[in-house]
C-alpha positions in Angstrom: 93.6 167.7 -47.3 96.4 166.2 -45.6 96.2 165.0 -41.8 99.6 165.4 -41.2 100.5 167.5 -38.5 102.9 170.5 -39.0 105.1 172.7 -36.9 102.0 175.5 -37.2 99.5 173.5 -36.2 101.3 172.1 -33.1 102.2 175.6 -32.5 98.3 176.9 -32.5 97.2 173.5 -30.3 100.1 173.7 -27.9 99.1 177.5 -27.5 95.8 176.5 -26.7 96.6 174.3 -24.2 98.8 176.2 -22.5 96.4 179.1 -22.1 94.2 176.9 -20.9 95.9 174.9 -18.2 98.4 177.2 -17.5 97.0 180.7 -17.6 99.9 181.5 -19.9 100.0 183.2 -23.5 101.6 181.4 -25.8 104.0 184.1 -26.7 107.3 183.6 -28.4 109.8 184.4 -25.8 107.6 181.7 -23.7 108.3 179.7 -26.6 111.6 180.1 -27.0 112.2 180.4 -22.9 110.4 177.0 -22.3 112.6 175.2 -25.2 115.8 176.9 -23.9 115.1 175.0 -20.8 115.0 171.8 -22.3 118.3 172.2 -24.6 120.5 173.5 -21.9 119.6 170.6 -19.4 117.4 172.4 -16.9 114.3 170.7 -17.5 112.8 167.3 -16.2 112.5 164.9 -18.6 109.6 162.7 -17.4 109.7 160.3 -20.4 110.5 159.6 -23.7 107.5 158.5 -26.3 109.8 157.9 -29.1 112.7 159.1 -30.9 111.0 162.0 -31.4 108.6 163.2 -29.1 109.4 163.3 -25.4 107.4 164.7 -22.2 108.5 167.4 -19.8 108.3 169.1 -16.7 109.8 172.5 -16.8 110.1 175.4 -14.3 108.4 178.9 -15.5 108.1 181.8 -12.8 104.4 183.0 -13.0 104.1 186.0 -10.6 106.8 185.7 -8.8 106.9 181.6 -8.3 108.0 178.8 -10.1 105.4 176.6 -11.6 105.8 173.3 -13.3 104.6 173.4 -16.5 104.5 169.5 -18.8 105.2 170.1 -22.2 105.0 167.4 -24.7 108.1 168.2 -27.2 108.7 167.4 -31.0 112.5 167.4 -31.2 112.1 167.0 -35.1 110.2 169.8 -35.5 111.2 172.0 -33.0 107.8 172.9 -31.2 105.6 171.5 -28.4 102.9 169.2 -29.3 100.9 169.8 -26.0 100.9 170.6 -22.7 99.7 168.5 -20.2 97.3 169.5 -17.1 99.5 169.8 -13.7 98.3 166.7 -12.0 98.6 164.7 -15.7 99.5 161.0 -14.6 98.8 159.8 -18.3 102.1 160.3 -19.5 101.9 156.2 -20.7 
């Protein structure tokens, strides 16, 4: 069995972690919301890991406030690796 990570398994971890830390379903128009941030400019990049993979922070309204989620994106394959915990200062 390979190791190699795909776009669905990203997808199931990232989903994890989000519920998790976030309180938020990993549904696909979060999906889609949270990357739309990122390719039209309106998210914080906090660092970039390499060529591919680069770290976040991201407004999302969560009852009626904006919340800063970090999201840990793949730009080659299109999905989020991760999210961080809110306080994450391990972003090296």
């Amino acid at each position: 069995m390979s190791n190699k990570k795909t776009k669905k398994h990203l997808d199931i971890h990232a989903g994890r972690r989000l519920e998790e830390r976030y309180g938020i379903k990993y549904l696909q128009h979060v999906h889609d919301y949270l990357i739309s941030k990122i390719r039209n400019g309106k998210a914080n990049l906090i660092k970039r890991q390499s060529n591919r993979v680069s770290i976040w922070d991201i407004d999302y309204p969560i009852d009626g406030t904006n919340t800063i989620i970090r999201a840990v994106y793949d730009k080659e394959r299109k999905t989020f690796c991760t999210f961080l915990p809110r306080n994450s200062k391990e972003i090296d």
